[in-house]
NUVODO-426658 format. One record per residue (C-alpha): residue number from 1; x, y, z. Coordinates in nm, 3 decimals, padded with zeros to 5 digits. Layout:
   pos        xx        yy        zz
   NUM         X         Y         Z
...
//
This chain:
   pos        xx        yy        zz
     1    10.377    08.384    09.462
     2    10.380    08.059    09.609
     3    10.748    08.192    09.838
     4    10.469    08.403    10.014
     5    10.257    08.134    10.090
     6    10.298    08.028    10.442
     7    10.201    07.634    10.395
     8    10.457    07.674    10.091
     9    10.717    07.862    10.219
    10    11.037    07.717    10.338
    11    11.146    07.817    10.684
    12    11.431    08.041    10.781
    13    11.733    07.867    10.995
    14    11.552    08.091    11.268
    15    11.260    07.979    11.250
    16    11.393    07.632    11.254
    17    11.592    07.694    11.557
    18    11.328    07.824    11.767
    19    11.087    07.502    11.657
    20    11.351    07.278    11.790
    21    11.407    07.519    12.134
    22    11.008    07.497    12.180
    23    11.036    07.137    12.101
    24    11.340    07.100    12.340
    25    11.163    07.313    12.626
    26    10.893    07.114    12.602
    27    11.069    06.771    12.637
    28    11.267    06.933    12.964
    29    10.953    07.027    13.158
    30    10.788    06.684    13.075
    31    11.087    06.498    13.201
    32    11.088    06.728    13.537
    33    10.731    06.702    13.536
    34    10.722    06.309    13.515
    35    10.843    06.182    13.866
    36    10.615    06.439    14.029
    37    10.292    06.309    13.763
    38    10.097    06.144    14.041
    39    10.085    06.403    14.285
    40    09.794    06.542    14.327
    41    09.724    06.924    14.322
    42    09.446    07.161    14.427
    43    09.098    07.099    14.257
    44    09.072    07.407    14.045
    45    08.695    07.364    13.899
    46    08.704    07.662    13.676
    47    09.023    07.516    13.513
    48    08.840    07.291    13.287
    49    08.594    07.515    13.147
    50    08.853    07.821    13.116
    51    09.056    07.605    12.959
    52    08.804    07.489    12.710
    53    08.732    07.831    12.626
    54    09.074    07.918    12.553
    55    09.136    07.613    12.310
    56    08.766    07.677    12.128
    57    08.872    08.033    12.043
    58    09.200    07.921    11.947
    59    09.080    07.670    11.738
    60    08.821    07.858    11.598
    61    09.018    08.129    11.490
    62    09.307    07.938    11.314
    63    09.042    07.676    11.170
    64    08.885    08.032    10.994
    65    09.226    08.160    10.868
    66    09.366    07.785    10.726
    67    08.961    07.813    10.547
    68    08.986    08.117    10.450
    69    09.380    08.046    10.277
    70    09.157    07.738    10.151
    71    08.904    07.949    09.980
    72    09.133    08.172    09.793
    73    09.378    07.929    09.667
    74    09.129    07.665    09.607
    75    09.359    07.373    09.827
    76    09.205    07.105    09.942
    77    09.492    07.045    10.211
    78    09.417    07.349    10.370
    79    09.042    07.247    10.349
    80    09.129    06.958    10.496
    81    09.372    07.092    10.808
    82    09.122    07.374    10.886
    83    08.815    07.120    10.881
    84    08.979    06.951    11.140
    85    09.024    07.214    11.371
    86    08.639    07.381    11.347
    87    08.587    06.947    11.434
    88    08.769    06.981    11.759
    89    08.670    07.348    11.848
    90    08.336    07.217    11.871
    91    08.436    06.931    12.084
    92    08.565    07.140    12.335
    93    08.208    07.275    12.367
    94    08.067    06.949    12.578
    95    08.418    06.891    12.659
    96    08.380    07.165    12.893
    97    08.007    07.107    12.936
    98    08.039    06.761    13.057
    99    08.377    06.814    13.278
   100    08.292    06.686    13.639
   101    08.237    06.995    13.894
   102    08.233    07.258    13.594
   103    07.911    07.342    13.641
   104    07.744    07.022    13.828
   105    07.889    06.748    14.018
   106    07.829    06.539    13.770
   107    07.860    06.806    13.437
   108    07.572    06.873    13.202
   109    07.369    06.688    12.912
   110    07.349    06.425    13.089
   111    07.698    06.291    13.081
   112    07.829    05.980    13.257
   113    08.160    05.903    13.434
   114    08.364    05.846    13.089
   115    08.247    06.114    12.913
   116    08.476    06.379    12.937
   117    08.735    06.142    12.846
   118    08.597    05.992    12.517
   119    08.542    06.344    12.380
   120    08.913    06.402    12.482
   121    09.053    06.143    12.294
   122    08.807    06.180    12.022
   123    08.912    06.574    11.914
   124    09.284    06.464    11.953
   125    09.201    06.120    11.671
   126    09.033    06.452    11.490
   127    09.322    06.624    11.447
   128    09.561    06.364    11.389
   129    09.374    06.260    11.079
   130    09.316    06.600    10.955
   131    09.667    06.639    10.957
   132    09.723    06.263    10.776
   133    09.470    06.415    10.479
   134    09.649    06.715    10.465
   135    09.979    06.583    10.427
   136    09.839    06.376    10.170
   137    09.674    06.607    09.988
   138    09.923    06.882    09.985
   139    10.093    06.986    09.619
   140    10.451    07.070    09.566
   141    10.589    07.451    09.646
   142    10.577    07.482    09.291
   143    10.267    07.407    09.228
   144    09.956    07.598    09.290
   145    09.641    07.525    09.264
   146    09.481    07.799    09.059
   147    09.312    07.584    08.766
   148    09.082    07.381    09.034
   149    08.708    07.454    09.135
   150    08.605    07.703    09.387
   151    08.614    07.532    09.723
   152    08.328    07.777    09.887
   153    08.026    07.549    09.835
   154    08.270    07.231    09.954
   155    08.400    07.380    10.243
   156    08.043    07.459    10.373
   157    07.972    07.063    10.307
   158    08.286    07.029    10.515
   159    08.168    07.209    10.802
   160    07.806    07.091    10.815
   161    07.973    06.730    10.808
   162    08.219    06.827    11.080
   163    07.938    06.979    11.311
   164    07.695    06.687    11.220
   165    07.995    06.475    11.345
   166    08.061    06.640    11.663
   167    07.683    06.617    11.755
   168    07.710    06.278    11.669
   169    08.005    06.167    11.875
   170    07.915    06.435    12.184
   171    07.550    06.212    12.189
   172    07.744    05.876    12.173
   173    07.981    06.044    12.460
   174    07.676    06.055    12.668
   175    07.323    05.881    12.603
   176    07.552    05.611    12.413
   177    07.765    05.570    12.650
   178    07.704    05.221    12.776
   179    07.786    05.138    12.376
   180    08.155    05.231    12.480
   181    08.464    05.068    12.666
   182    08.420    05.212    13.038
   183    08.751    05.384    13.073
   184    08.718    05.578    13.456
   185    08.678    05.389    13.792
   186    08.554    05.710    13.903
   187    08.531    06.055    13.896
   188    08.825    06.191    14.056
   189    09.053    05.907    14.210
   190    09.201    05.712    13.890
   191    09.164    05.491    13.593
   192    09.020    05.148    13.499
   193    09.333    04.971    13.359
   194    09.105    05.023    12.961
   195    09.187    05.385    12.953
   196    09.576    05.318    12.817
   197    09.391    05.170    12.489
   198    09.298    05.456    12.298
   199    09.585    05.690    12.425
   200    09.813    05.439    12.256
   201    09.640    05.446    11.944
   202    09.622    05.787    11.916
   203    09.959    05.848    11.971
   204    10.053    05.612    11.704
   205    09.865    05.809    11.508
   206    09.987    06.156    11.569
   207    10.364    05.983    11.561
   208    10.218    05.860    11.206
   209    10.105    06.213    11.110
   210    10.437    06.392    11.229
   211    10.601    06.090    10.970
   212    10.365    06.225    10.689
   213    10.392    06.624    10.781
   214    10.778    06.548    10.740
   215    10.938    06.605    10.393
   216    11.303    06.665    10.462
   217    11.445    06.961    10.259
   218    11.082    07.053    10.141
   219    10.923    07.108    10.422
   220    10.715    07.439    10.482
   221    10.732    07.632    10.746
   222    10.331    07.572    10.828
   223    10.468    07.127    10.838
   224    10.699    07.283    11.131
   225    10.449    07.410    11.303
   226    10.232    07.127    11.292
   227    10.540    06.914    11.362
   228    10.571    07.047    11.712
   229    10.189    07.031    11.764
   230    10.178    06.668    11.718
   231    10.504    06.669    11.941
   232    10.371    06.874    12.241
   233    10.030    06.625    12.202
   234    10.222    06.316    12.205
   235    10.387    06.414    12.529
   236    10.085    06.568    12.644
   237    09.877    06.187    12.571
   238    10.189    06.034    12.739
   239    10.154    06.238    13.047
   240    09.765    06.174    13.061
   241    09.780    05.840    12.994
   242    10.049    05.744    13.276
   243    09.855    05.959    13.521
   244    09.539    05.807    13.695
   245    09.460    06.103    13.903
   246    09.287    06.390    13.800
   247    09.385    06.736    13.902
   248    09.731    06.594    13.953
   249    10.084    06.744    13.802
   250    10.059    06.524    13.559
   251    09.760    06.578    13.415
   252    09.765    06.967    13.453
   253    10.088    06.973    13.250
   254    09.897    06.761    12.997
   255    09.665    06.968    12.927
   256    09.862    07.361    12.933
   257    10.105    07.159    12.720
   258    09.830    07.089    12.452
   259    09.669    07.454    12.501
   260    09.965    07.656    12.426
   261    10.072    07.436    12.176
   262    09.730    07.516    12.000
   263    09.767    07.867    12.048
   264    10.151    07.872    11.913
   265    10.014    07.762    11.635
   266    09.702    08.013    11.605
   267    09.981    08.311    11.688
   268    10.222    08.169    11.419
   269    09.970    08.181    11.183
   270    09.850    08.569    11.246
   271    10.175    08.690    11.259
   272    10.244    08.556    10.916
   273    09.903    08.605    10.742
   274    09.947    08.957    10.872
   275    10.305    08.930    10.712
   276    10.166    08.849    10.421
   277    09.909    09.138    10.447
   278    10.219    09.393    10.459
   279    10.403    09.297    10.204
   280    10.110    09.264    10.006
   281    10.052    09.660    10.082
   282    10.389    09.769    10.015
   283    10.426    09.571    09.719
   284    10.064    09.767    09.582
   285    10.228    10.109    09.727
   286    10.506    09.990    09.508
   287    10.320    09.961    09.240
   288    10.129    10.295    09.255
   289    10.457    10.499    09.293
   290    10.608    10.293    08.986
   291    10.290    10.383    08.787
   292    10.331    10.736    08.890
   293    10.700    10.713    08.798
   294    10.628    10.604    08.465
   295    10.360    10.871    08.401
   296    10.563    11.150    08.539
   297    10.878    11.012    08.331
   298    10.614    11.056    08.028
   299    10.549    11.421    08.148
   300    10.889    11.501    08.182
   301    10.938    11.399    07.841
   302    10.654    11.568    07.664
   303    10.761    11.881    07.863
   304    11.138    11.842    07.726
   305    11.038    11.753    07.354
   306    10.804    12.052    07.365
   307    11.080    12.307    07.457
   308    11.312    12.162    07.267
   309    11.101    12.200    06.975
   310    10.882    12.540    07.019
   311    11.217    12.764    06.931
   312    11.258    12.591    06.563
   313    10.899    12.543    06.538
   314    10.893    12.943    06.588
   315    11.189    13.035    06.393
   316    11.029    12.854    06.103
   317    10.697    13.041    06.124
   318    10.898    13.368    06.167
   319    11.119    13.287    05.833
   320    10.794    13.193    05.671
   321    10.625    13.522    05.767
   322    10.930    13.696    05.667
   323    10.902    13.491    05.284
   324    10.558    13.620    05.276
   325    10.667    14.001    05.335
   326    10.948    13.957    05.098
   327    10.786    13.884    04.807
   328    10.786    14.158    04.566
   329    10.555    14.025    04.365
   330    10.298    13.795    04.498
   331    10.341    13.392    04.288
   332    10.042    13.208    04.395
   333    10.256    12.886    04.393
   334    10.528    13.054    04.664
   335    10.253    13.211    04.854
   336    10.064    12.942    04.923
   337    10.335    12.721    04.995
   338    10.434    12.978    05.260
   339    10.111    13.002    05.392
   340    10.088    12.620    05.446
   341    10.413    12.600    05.655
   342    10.281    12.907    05.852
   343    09.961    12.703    05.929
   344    10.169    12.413    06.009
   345    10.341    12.599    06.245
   346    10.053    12.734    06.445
   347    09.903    12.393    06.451
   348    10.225    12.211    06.553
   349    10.234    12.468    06.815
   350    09.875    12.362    06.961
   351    09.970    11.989    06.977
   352    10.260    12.109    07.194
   353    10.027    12.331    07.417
   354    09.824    12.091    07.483
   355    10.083    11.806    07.545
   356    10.190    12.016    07.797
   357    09.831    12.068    07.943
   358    09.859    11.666    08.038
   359    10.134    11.705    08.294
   360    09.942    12.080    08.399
   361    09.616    11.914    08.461
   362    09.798    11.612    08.625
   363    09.828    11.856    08.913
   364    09.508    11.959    09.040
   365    09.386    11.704    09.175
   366    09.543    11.808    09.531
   367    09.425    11.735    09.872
   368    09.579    11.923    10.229
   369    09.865    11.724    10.309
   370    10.148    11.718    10.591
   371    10.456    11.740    10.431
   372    10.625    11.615    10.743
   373    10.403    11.292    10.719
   374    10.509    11.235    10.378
   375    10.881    11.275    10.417
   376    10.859    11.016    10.695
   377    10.607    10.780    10.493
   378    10.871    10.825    10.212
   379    11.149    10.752    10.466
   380    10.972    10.402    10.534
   381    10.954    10.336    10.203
   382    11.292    10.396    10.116
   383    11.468    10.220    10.467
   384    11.574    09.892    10.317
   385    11.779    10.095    10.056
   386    11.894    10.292    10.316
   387    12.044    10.022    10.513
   388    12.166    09.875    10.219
   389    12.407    10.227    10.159
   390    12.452    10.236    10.496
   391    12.280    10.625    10.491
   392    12.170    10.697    10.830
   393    11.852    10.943    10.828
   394    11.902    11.279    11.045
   395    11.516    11.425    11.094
   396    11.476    11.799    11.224
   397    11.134    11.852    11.112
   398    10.923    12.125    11.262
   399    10.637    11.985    11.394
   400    10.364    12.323    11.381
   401    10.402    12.296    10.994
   402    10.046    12.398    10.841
   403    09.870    12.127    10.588
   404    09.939    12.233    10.237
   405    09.763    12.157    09.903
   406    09.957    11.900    09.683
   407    09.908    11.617    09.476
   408    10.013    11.367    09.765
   409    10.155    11.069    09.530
   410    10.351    11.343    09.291
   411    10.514    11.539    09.577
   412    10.632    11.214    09.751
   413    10.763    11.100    09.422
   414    10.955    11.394    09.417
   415    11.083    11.340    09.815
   416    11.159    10.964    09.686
   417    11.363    11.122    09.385
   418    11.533    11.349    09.610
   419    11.611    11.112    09.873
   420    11.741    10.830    09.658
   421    11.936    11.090    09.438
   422    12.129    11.188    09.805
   423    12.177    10.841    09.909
   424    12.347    10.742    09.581
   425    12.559    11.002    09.594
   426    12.709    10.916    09.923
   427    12.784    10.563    09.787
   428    13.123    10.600    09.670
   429    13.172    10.845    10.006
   430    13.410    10.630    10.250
   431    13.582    10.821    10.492
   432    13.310    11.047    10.711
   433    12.954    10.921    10.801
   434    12.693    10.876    10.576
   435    12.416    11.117    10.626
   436    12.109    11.246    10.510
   437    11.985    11.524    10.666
   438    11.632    11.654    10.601
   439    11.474    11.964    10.763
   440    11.115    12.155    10.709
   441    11.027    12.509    10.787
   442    10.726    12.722    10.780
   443    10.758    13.068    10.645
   444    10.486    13.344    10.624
   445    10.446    13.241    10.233
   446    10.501    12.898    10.248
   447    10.686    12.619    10.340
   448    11.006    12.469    10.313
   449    11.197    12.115    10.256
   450    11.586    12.147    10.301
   451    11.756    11.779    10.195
   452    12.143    11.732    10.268
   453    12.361    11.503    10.228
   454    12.750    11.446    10.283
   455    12.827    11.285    09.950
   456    13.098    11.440    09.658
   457    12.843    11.801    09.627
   458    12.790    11.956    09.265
   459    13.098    12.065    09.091
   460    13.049    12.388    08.931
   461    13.021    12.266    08.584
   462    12.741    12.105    08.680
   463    12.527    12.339    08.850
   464    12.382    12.504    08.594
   465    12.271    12.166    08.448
   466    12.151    11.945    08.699
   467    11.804    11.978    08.647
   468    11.850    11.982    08.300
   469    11.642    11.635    08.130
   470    11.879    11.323    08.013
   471    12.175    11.536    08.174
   472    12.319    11.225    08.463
   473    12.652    11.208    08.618
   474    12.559    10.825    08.694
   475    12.719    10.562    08.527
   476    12.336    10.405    08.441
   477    12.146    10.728    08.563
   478    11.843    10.819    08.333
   479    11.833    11.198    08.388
   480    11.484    11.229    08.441
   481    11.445    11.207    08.825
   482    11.561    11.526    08.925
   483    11.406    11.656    08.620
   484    11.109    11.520    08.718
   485    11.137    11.695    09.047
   486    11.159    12.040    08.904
   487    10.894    11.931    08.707
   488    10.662    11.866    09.007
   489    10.751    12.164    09.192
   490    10.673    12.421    08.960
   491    10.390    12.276    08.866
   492    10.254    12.300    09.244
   493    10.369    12.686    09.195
   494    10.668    12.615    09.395
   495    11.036    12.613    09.291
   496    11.344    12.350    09.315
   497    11.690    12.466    09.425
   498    12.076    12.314    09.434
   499    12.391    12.383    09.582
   500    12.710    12.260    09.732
   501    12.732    12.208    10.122
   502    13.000    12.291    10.336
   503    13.208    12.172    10.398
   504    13.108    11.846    10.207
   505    12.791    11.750    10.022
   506    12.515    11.882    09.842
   507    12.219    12.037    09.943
   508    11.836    12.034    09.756
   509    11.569    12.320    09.907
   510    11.224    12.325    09.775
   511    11.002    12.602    09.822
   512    10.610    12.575    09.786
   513    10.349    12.853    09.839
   514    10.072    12.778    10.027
   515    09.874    12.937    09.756
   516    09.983    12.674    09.517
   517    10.033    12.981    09.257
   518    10.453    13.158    09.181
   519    10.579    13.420    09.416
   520    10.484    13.757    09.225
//
């Protein structure tokens, strides 16, 4: 589990490679950007507030799936990392409230000429330290955190502290303000020589939290991401910092750096958490088709034990029977021993009956189904292994084919046993392509599933037994599957068929009624 786990899990070279391209692409626009810092730019007055908006959603959304990780594997780093980022999505709230021209010359709640800035640098301290406690916190890859206490009732604490926070340090911001350094000269034209302070300490900070986040050859891929955060912010504070002009190159390029660094993060962490959701769904399909393996392996082998053993079980009652006839003059002692085996026959005869009713019954529960859907679904399924044989899948499916009645997770058991088989074959096949050709048809009766493949085909003395149960021509083959796919197909009224190809291959065609009943 924890190799799933995206704060856990080590990052590909790949991955790796494109974190240090980012980090690289980054460095090369703030190094053209720098000589041209001062310059100033048009006054865009929606930028602020658009911009705010874009980093509060942002930081909303990955500060609700780092909680939500939180929640379910009870880690207080998590807790820790995504309490920090609801901290600063709320900041950018007033942030954008406050901003100078936004909405009022002057921005709203009252805020004075340093406001905007304070609540700047104090969602990027936020972060930093977030990131410090969650570096801290953090457990080995090895090592989950299972045994611990359910985190829902402390991450609410968390947020009501975080929000309390923000309130508090968006009122200091503004009806405190005179309690704070004055940092602007004025609005729009530059800097009082304090405001360099506080950018340098936060960048020491965030260059102490990338020294934290860091842990050589353990480091997850989420530490990578954070890594280049706290990378595009330090360049971001750097640019700010060195620029006393607002609306200037410089401080534009601060500020898209530190958005789409936020949202490369927020994007990282969807695509993997819906990664994670996938594989999580095709590991429970999986699952289902291996339980339905196993059960239809059990079928398969109630069926074979109870034709294997109805014709001695028979020939016993009959030679019984006969005993009884022979007698010429009834002994109480023979007769009844006779008539105990005959008894025993008819009830060993009922326990076979109605272990075969288990795999009969097994089969109504059908539903309409497109077969076409299901061959392709099974397709999906089976694509890694595919690759892996190098079998390249040739569709020529007929696209008006009706719905039909089937048991949807037996049939495409069947398809998987029938694919596989053909793709196994063609294993050892080395000098002509490897392909697996699958066709449907519609017929007035019913429908039909034609599956080819160029592999060695059946050799003659085989053909008679290749549906036969336990009879494999693989080295570790079971037997069962195409046993079990005869199985399935008469049981859904239908019927199973095999041949050679020509010129190469073999060739599997199943028939099924739409009545779900045998051809008369």
């Amino acid at each position: 589990m924890p190799d799933l786990l995206f704060h856990n899990l080590r990052p590909t070279r790949a991955q790796v490679r494109t974190a240090l391209w980012a980090a690289a692409l980054i460095l090369v626009a703030f190094l053209v950007a720098l000589p041209f810092r001062q310059i100033r730019l048009a006054r865009i007055d929606a930028f602020t507030p658009i911009f705010d908006t874009a980093l509060f959603l942002g930081d909303a959304i990955t500060a609700t799936l780092l909680l939500v990780q939180a929640s379910v594997l009870r880690s207080k780093a998590l807790l820790a990392l995504g309490t920090g980022y609801f901290f600063i999505s709320l900041l950018t709230i007033p942030h954008g409230l406050t901003f100078p021209w936004a909405f009022t010359p002057t921005g709203l709640l009252g805020a004075g000429i340093d406001t905007t800035t304070w609540l700047y640098h104090f969602w990027h301290l936020g972060l930093a330290l977030s990131i410090m406690a969650y570096a801290y916190l953090r457990q080995p890859p090895d090592t989950l955190e299972t045994n611990a206490k359910p985190l829902d009732k402390t991450i609410l604490v968390c947020l009501v502290c975080a929000a309390l926070l923000a309130a508090a340090l968006t009122l200091l911001a503004t009806a405190g303000a005179s309690l704070l350094p004055r940092q602007m000269a004025d609005p729009l034209n530059g800097y009082s020589g304090k405001v360099f302070a506080p950018g340098y300490f936060i960048m020491l900070l965030i260059a102490g939290a990338g020294a934290m986040t860091w842990r050589g050859q353990r480091t997850s891929l989420l530490d990578v991401w954070l890594m280049l955060l706290l990378w595009a912010w330090f360049l971001e504070l750097f640019a700010v910092s060195f620029t006393p002009l607002r609306f200037a190159v410089g401080w534009y390029f601060g500020r898209v750096t530190g958005l789409l660094s936020g949202l490369f993060v927020m994007l990282m962490l969807l695509a993997e958490t819906s990664k994670l959701y996938a594989q999580t769904a095709l590991q429970a399909r999986a699952q289902e088709r291996e339980r339905e393996n196993r059960l239809m392996i059990r079928d398969a082998i109630a069926l074979s034990i109870a034709h294997e053993l109805r014709q001695p079980l028979a020939a016993i009652m009959l030679n019984a029977q006969a005993g009884q006839r022979a007698l010429p003059k009834p002994d109480a002692n023979i007769s009844s021993i006779l008539d105990a085996i005959v008894s025993d026959s008819h009830r060993a005869s009922s326990v076979i009956d109605s272990t075969k009713a288990l795999f009969e019954q097994s089969t109504t529960q059908k539903s309409p189904a497109n077969l076409n859907r299901l061959v392709r679904d099974t397709l999906t399924i089976i694509s890694r292994d595919l690759r892996q044989l190098d079998v390249s899948p040739d569709l020529r499916l007929d696209n008006s084919l009706p719905p039909i009645a089937v048991n949807r997770l037996q049939m495409q058991q069947a398809l998987f046993n029938l694919f596989m088989n053909a793709a196994e074959a063609m294993s050892t096949t080395m000098d002509r392509p490897r392909l697996l050709t699958i066709q449907s048809s519609s017929g007035a009766e019913g429908l039909v599933i034609r599956v080819d493949d160029t592999g060695p085909g059946i050799s003659a003395d085989d053909q008679d037994r290749i549906f036969d149960a336990f009879f494999t021509t693989k080295s570790q083959g079971t037997g069962l599957g195409l046993s079990i796919c005869r199985s399935v197909i008469e049981a859904h009224g239908g019927c199973l068929r095999a041949g050679s190809r020509q010129p190469v291959g073999a060739t599997f065609e199943i028939y099924l009624p739409y009545s779900g009943k045998p051809a008369a």
